[in-house]
C-alpha beads as a LAMMPS data file, in Angstrom:
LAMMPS data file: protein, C-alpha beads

376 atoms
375 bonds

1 atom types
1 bond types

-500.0 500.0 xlo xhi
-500.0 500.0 ylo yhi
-500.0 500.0 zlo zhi

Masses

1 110.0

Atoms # bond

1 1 1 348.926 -385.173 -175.144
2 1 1 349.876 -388.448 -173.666
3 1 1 346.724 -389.959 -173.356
4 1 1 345.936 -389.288 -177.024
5 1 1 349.204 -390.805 -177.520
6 1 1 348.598 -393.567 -175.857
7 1 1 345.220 -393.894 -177.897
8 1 1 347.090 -393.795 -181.081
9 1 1 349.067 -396.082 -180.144
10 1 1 346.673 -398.494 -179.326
11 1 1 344.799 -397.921 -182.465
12 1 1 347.628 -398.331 -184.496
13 1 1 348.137 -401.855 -182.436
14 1 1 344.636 -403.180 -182.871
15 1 1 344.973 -401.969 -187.044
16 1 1 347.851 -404.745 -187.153
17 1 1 346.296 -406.880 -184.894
18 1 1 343.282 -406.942 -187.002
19 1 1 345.414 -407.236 -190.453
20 1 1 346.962 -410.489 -188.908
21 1 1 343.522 -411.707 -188.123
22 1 1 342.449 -410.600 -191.037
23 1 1 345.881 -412.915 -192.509
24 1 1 344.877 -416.055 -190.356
25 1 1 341.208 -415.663 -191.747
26 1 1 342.234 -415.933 -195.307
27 1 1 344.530 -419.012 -194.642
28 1 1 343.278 -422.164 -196.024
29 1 1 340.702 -424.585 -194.528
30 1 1 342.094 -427.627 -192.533
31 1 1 340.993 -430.481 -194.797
32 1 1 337.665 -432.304 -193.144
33 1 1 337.143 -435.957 -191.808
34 1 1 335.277 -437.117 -194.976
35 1 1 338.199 -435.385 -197.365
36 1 1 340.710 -437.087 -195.129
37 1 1 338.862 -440.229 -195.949
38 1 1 338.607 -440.013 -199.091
39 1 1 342.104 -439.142 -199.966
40 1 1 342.765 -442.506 -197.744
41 1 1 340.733 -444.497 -199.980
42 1 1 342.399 -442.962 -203.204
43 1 1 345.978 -444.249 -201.600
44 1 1 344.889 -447.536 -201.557
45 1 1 343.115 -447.658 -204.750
46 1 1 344.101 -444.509 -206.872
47 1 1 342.047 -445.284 -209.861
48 1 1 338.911 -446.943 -208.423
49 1 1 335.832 -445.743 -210.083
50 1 1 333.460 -443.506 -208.067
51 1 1 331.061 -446.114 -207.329
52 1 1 334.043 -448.167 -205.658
53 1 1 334.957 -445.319 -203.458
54 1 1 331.606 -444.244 -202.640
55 1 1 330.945 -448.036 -201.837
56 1 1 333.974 -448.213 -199.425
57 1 1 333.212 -444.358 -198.082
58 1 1 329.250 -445.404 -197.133
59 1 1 328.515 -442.215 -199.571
60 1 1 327.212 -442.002 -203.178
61 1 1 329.073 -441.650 -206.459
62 1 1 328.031 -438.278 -207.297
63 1 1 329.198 -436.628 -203.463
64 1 1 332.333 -438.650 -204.295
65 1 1 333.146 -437.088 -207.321
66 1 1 331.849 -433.682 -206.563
67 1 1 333.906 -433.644 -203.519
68 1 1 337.657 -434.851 -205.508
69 1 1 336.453 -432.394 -207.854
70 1 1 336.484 -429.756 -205.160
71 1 1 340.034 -430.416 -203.893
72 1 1 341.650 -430.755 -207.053
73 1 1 340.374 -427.359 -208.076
74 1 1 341.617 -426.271 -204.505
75 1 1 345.065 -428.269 -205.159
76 1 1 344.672 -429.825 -202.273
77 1 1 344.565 -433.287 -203.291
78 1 1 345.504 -435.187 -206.568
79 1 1 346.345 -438.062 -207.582
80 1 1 349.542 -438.937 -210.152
81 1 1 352.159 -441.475 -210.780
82 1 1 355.710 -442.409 -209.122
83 1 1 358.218 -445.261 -210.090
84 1 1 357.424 -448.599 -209.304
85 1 1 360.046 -450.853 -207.939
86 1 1 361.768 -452.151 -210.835
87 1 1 361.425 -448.352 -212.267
88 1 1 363.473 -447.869 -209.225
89 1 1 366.080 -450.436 -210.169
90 1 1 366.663 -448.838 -213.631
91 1 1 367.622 -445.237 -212.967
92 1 1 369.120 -443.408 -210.495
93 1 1 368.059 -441.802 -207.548
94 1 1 369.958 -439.600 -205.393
95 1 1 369.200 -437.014 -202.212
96 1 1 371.518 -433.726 -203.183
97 1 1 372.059 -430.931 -200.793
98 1 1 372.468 -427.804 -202.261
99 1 1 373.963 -424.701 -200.423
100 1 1 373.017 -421.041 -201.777
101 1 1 374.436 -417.664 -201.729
102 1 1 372.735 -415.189 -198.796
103 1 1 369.913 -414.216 -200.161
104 1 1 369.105 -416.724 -202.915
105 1 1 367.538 -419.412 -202.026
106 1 1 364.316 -418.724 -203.090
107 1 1 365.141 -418.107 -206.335
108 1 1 367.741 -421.374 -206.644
109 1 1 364.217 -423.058 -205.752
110 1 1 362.611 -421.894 -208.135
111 1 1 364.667 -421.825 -211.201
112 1 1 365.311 -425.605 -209.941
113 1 1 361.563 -426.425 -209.853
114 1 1 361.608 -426.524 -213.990
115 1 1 364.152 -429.021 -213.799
116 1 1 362.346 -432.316 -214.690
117 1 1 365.014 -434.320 -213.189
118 1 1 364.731 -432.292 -209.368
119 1 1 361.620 -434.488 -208.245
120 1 1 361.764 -433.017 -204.818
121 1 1 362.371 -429.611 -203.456
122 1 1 362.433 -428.671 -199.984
123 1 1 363.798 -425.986 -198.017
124 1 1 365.345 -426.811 -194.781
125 1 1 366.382 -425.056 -191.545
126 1 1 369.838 -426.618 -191.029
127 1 1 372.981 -426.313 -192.091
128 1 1 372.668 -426.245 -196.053
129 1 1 369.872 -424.382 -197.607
130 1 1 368.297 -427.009 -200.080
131 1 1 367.492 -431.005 -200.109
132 1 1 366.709 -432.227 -203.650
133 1 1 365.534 -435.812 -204.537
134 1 1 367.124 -436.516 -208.050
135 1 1 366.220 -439.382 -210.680
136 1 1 368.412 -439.725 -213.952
137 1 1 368.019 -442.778 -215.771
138 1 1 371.899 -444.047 -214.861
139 1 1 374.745 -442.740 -213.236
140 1 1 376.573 -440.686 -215.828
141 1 1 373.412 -438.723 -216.462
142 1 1 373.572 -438.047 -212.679
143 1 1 377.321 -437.107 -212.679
144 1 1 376.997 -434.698 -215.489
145 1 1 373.875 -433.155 -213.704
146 1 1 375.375 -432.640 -210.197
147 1 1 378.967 -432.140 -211.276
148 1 1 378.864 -430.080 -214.826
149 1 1 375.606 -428.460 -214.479
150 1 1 374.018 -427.472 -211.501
151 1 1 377.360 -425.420 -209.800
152 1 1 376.965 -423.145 -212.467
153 1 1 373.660 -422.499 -212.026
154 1 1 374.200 -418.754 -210.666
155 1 1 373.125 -418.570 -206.661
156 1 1 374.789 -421.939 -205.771
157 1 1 377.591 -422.681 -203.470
158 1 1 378.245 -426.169 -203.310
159 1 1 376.438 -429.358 -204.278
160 1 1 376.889 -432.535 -202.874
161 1 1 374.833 -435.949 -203.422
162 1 1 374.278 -438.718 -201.475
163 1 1 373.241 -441.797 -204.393
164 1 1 371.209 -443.769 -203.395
165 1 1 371.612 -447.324 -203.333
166 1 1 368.753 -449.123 -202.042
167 1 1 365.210 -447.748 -201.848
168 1 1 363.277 -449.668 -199.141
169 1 1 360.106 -447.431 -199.404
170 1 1 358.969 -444.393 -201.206
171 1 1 356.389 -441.705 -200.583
172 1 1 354.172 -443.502 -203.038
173 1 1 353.240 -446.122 -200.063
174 1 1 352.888 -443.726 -197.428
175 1 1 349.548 -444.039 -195.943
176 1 1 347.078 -442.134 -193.392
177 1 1 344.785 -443.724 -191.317
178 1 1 341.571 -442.213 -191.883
179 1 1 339.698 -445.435 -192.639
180 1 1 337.763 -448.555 -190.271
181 1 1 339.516 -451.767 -190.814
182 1 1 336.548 -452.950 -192.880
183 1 1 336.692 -449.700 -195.288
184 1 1 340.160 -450.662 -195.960
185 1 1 339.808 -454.309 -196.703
186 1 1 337.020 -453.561 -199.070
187 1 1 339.122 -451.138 -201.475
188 1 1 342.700 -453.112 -200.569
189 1 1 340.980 -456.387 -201.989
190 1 1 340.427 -454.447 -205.169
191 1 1 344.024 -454.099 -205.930
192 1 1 345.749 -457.197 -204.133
193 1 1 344.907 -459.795 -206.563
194 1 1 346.123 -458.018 -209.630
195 1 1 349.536 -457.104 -207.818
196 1 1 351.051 -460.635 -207.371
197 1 1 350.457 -461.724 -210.977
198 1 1 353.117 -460.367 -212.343
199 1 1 355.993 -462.313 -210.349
200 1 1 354.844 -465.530 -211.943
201 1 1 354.045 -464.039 -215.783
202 1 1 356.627 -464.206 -218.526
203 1 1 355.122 -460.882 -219.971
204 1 1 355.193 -458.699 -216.617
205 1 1 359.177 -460.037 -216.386
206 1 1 359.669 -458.808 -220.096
207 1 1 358.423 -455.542 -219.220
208 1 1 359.700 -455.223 -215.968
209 1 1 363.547 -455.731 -217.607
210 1 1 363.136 -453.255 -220.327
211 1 1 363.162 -449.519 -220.725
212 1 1 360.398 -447.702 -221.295
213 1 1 359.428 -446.852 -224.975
214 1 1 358.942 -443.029 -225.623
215 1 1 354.958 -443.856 -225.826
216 1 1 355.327 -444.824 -222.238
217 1 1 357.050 -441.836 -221.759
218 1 1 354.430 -439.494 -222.863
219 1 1 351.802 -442.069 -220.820
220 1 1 353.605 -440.993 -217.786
221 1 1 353.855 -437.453 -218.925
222 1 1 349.914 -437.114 -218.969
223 1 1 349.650 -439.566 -216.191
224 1 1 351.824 -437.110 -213.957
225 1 1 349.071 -434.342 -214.573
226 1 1 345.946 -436.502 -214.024
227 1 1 346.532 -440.004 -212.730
228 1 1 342.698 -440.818 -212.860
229 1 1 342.603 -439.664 -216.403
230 1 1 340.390 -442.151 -218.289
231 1 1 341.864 -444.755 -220.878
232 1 1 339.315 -442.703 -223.145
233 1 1 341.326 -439.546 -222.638
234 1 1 344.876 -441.166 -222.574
235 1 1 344.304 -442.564 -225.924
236 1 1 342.205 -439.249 -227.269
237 1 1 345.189 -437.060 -226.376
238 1 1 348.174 -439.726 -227.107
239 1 1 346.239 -440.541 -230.327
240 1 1 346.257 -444.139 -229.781
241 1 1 343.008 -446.887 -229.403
242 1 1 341.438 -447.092 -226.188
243 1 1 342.736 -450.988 -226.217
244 1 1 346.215 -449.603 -226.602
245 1 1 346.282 -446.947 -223.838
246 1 1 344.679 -449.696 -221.777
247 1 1 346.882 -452.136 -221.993
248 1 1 349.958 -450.013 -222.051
249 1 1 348.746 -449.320 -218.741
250 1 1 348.268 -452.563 -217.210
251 1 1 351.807 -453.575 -218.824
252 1 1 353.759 -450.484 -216.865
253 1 1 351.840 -451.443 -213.478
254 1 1 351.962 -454.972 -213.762
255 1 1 355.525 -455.134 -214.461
256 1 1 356.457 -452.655 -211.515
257 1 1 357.840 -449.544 -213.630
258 1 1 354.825 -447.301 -212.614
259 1 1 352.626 -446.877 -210.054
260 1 1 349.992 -444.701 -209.107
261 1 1 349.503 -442.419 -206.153
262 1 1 347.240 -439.843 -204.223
263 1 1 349.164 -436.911 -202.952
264 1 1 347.302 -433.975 -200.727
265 1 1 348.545 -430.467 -199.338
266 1 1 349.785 -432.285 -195.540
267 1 1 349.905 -428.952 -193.801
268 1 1 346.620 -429.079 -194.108
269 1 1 345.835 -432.878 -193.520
270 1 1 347.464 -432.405 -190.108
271 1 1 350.946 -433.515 -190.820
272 1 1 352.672 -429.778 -190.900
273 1 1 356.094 -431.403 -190.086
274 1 1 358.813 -433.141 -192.378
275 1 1 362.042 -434.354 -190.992
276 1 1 364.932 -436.111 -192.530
277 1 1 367.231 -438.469 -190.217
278 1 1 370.482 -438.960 -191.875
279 1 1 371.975 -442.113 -189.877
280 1 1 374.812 -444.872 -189.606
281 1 1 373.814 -448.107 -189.434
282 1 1 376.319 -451.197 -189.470
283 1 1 376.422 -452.826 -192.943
284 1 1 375.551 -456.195 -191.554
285 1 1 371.824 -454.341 -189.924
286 1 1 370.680 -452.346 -192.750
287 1 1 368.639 -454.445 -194.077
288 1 1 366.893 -455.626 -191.454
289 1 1 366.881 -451.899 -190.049
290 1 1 365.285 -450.884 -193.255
291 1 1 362.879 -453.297 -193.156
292 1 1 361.558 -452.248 -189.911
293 1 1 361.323 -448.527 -190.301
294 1 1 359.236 -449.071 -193.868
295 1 1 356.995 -450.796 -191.049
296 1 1 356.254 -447.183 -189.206
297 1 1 353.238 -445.109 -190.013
298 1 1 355.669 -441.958 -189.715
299 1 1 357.851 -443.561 -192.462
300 1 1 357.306 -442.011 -196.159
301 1 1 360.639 -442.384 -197.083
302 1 1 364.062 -444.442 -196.393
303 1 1 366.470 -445.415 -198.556
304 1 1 370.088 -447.193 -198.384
305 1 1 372.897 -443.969 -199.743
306 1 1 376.411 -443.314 -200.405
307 1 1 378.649 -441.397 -197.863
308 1 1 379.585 -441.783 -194.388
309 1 1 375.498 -441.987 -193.367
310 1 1 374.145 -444.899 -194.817
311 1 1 370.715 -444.758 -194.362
312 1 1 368.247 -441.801 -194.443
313 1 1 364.996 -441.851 -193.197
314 1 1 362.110 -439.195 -193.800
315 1 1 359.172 -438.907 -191.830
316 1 1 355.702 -436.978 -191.733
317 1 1 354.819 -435.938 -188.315
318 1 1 352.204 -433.895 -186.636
319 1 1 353.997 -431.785 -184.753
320 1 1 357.803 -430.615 -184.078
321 1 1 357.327 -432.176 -180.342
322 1 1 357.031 -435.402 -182.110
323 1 1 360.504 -435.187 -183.603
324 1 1 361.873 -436.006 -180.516
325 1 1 359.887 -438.713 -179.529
326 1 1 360.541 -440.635 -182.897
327 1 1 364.159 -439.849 -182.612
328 1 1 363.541 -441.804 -178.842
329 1 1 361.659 -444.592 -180.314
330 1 1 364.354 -445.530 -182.973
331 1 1 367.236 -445.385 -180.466
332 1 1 365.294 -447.329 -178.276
333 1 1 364.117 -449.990 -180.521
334 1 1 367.438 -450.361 -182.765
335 1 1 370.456 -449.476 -180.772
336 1 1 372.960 -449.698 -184.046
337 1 1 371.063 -447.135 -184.938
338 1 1 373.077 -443.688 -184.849
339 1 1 371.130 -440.455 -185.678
340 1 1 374.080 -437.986 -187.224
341 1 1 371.748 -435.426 -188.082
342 1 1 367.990 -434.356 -188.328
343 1 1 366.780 -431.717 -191.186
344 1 1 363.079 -429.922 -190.754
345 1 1 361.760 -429.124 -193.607
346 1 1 360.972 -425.443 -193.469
347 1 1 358.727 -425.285 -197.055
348 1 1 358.555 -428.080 -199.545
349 1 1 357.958 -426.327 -202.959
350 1 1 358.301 -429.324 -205.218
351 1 1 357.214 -432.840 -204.441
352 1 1 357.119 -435.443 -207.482
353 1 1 356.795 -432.980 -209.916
354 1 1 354.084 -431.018 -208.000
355 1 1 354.714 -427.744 -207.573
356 1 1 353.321 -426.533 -204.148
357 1 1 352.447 -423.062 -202.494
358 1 1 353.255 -422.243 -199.211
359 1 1 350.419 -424.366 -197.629
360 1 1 351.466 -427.345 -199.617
361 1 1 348.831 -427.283 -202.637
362 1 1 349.688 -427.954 -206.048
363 1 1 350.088 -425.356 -208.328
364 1 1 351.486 -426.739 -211.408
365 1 1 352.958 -429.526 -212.981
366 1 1 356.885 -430.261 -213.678
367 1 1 356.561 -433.734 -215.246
368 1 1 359.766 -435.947 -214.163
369 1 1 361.394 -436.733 -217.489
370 1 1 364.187 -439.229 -216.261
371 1 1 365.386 -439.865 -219.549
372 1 1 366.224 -436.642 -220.721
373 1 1 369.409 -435.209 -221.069
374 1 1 369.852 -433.119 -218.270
375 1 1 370.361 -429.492 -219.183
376 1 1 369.876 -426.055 -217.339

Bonds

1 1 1 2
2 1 2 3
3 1 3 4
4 1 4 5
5 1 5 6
6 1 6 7
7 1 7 8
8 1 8 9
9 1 9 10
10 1 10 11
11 1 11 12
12 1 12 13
13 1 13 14
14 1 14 15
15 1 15 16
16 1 16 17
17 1 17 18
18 1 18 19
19 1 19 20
20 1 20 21
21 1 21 22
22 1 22 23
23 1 23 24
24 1 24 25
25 1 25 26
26 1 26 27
27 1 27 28
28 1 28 29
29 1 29 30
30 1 30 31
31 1 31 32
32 1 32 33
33 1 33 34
34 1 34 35
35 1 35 36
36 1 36 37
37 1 37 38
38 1 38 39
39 1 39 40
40 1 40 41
41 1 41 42
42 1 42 43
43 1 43 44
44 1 44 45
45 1 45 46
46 1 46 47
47 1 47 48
48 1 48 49
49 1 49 50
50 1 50 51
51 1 51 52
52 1 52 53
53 1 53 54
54 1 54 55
55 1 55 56
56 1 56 57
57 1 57 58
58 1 58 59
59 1 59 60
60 1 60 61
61 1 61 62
62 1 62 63
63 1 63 64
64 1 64 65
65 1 65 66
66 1 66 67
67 1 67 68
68 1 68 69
69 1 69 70
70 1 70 71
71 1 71 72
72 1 72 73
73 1 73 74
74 1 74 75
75 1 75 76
76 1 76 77
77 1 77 78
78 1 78 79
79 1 79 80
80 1 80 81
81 1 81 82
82 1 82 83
83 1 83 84
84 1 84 85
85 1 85 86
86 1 86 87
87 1 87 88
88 1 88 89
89 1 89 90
90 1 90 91
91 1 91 92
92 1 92 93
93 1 93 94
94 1 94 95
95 1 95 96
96 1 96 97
97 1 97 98
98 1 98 99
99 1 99 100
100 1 100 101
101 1 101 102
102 1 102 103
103 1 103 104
104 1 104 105
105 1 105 106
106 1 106 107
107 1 107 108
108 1 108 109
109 1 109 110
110 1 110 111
111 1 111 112
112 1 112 113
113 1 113 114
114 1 114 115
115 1 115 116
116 1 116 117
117 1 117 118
118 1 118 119
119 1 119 120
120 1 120 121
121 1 121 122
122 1 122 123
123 1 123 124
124 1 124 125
125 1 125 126
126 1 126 127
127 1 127 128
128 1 128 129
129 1 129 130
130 1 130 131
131 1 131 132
132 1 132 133
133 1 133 134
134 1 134 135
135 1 135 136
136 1 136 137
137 1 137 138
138 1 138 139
139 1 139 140
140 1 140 141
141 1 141 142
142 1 142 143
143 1 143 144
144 1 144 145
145 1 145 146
146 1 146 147
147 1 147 148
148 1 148 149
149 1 149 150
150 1 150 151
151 1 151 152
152 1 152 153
153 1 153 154
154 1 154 155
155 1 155 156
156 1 156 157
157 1 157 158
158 1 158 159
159 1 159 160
160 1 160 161
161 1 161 162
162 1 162 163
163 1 163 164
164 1 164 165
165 1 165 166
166 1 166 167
167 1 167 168
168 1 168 169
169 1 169 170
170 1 170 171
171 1 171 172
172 1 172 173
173 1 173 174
174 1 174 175
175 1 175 176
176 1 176 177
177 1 177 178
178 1 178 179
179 1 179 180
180 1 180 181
181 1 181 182
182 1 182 183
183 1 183 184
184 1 184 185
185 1 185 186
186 1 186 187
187 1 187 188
188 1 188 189
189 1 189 190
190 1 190 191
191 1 191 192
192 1 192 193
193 1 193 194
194 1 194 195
195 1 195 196
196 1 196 197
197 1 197 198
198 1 198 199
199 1 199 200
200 1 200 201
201 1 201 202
202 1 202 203
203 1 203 204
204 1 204 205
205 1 205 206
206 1 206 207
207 1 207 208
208 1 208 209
209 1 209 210
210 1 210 211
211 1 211 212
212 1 212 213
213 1 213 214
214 1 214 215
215 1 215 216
216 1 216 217
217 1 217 218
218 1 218 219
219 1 219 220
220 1 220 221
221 1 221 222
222 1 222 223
223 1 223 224
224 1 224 225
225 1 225 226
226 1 226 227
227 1 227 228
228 1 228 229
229 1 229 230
230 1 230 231
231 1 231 232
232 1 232 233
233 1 233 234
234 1 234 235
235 1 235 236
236 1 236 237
237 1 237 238
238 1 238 239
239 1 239 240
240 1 240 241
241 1 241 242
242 1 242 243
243 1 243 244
244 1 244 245
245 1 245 246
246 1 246 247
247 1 247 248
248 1 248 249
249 1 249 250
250 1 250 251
251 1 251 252
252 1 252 253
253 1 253 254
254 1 254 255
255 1 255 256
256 1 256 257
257 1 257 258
258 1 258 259
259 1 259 260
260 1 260 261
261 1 261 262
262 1 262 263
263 1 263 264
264 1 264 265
265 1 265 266
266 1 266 267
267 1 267 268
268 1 268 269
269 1 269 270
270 1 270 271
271 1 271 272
272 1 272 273
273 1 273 274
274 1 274 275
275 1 275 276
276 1 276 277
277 1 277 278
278 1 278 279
279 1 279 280
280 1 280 281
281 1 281 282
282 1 282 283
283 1 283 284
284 1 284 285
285 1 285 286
286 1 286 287
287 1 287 288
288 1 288 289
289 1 289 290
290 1 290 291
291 1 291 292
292 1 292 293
293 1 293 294
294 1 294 295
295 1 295 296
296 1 296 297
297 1 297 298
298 1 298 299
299 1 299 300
300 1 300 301
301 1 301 302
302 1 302 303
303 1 303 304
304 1 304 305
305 1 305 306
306 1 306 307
307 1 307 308
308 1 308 309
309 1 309 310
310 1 310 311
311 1 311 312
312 1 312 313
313 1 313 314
314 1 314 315
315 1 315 316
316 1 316 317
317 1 317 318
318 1 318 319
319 1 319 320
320 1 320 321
321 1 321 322
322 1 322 323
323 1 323 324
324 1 324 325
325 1 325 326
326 1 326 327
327 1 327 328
328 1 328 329
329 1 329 330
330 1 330 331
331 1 331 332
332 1 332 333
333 1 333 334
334 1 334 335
335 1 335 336
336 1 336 337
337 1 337 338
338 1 338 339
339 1 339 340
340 1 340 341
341 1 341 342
342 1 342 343
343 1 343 344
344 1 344 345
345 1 345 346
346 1 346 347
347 1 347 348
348 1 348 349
349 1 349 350
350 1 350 351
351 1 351 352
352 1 352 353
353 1 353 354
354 1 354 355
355 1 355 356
356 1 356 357
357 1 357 358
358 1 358 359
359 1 359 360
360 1 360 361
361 1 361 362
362 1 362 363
363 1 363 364
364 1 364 365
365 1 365 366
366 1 366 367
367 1 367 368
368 1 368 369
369 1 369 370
370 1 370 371
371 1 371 372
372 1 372 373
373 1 373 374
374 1 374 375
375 1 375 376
């Protein structure tokens, strides 16, 4: 009787071990060298044509194509829009931390993830249950939002926001390194003449100073569901001319309100890890503090906030081990630089309107609609 215990036993063991196989087996595909590359090249250049990217990746315009047609169907790559840096002047941004009842976070998430103001969701294993990235376009939207909305949304605790005051990088400039020096310079070339026109133009000031027109609004809207849309199909479904969606375009990069960017499931691009470093920095360093993190390939974002930690820094990293040794290499290199407290990211399920699984793919679209009343 025992040994045929025993063999049930062990039958019943290798069913489950087999089922969790069976689980790892069914988990997504790391992404490949020449998808890494390729979403490289569409960070530098997100709109370049397929014969510029297949120029730059050695490989022709068709494999190109076929193979961004592959992980967009997959939702592991796409490419859409943030705020450029006068964008980022207008509204206001701000990094909320929500706590939740036991037992409801995941739904807080998700009934936040419809929100178009809640650009970015993530789930963290520290002490509060949810870190938010919030745009409004000004401060009273923000304070109606956080203050006369979202407590009563039912599952939350608290809210608190941290505004932020200075942005010295966004995710939107975050790169990887998956391409030679050479590779780079050919598609970076593309874009760098284009980008310091605007500082000396009368017309890219003009734009860059006003709000954006509810045409531009509805440009972004589509733009946030296929940044490489073609002026064609902009001005097909905004029923506009091709000239007009153009140059509408050109205006809203030119004068820094928009910019484009490639986005990709990192989990699977070998950067599993997100941490958040909420630190105080003396008044009199954070600039030049802020300056120099921007300057680390870790670095996606870090912004100047509200509240007794000035600065926050967030970071993709390959592994929790490297944590530490970040945490070492900023307290080494800037000694009025105190670390108060460092968030991991346990799931992200919203980032810039994305919606994301639990392997970091996109799923689904929440626009960002900045200048909308917020509402529940």
């Amino acid at each position: 009787m025992a040994h045929n215990g025993s063999e049930t036993q062990d039958s019943g063991s290798h069913g489950e071990w087999a089922q969790d196989a069976a689980a790892r087996a069914a988990a997504p595909a790391l992404l490949s060298e020449d998808e890494l590359a390729l979403i490289n090249a569409l960070q530098l250049s997100p709109r370049a044509s397929w014969t510029e990217l297949g120029r730059a990746l050695g490989v022709d315009p068709v494999t190109v194509a076929r193979r961004f047609h592959r992980l967009s169907v997959q939702g592991s790559a796409w490419v859409g829009f943030s705020p450029g840096p006068r964008l980022l002047e207008q509204i206001c941004v701000a990094y909320v931390v929500i706590d939740c009842a036991p037992g409801s976070t995941a739904r807080v998430a998700g009934a936040l993830s419809a929100h178009p103001h809640m650009v970015t969701i993530e789930r963290t294993a520290s002490g509060h249950d949810i870190l938010a990235t919030v745009a409004t376009r000004d401060l009273p939207a923000l304070s109606r939002y956080t203050l006369d909305l979202l407590p009563h949304l039912p599952g939350i605790t608290a809210v608190r926001s941290r505004i932020v005051t200075h942005m010295f990088t966004e995710g939107g400039r975050w790169r990887i390194a998956a391409l030679a020096p050479d590779q780079r310079a050919r598609l970076t070339a593309r874009v760098s003449a284009p980008a310091s026109a605007p500082a000396s133009s009368s017309a890219g000031r003009r734009t860059a100073h006003r709000q954006l027109t509810s045409f531009d609004r509805a440009l972004a809207t589509r733009l946030a569901h296929d940044g490489r849309a073609s002026y064609q199909s902009l001005a097909r479904d905004l029923g506009v001319s091709l000239s007009t969606a153009k140059r509408r375009v050109e205006a809203l990069v030119r004068g820094g309100l928009l910019r484009f960017r490639c986005d990709f499931a990192r989990p699977l691009g070998g950067w599993p890890v997100a941490v958040t470093f909420w630190a105080r920095v003396p008044p009199a360093d954070l600039p030049g503090i802020g300056q120099s993190l921007i300057r680390l390939p870790e670095t996606r974002n870090c912004a100047a906030i509200s509240g007794p930690q000035n600065l926050v820094l967030q970071a993709s990293l390959h592994s929790l081990g490297d944590i530490l040794r970040l945490e070492t290499q900023l307290a080494t290199a800037h000694p009025a630089l105190d670390i108060a407290d460092r968030v991991v990211t346990l799931r992200q399920d919203k980032l810039l309107g994305r919606l994301l699984d639990a392997h970091g793919r996109s799923v689904g679209v929440v626009p960002a609609d900045l200048w909308a009343e917020p509402a529940l």
